[in-house]
C-alpha positions, -999 to 999 in steps of 0.1 A, spaced: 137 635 101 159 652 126 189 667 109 220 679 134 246 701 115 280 702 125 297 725 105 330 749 100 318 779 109 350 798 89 345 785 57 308 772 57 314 736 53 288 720 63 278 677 78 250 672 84 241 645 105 206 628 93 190 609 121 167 577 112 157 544 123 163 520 93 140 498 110 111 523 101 99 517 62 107 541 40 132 563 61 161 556 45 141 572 8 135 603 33 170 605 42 186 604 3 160 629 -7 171 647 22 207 648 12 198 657 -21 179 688 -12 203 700 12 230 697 -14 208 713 -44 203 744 -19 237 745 -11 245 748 -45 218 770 -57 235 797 -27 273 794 -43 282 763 -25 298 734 -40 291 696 -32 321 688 -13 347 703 8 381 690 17 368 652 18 361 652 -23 329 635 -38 326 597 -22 302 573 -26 274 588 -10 278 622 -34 286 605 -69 249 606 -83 252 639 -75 277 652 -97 255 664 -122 241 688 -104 269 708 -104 288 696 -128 285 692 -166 295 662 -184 320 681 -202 337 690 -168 337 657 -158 351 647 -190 380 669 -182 385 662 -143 384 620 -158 414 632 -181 434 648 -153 432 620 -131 443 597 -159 477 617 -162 482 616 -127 461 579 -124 468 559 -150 459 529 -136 430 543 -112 450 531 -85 441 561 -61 405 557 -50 389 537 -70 352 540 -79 351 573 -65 349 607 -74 336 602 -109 299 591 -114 295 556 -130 263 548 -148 249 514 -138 259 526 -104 242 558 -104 205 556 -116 203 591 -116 224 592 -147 199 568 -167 165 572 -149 135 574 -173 123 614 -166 150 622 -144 159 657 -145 199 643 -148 187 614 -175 209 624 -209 241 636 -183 
């Protein structure tokens, strides 16, 4: 895979851009194991998962590898004070078993989260 990084060179936030042609089998697997080793080395050098932008769809099955489920636990009650009717993005943010298989894989390193 080619991977393009545009970045903010100030504070180290970094996009990276990862190149594929979905028409090719088994590209797009490259490209999410991609992502998730280019966030796990972020992370394992001080970084956090997200920036400014928050943890979208794309991130949410990666939550656990920063966060505990006790932290998420407390970032769920936060919101609710603020969000009590998770009216500001919905769906996002938090990780959602059934929607993350990560959560509730068989082996998985983040099964038990």
């Amino acid at each position: 895979l080619r991977i393009a990084n545009v970045f903010h060179a100030g504070d180290g936030n970094l996009h990276p851009l990862v190149l594929f042609d979905e028409d090719n089998e088994g590209d797009l697997d490259r490209v999410h194991e991609a992502a998730r080793r280019i966030l796990e080395a972020c992370i394992q050098a001080g970084g956090s998962l997200s920036g400014e932008h928050g943890i979208g769809v794309e991130k949410q099955g990666m939550v656990p590898l920063q966060f505990s489920r006790d932290d998420v636990e407390v970032m769920r009650r936060v919101k609710t004070v603020f969000d009590p009717d998770d009216v500001c993005n919905p769906g996002k943010l938090f990780p959602t078993p059934g929607q993350c298989l990560e959560l509730t894989a068989t082996g998985s390193r983040l099964s038990g989260w």
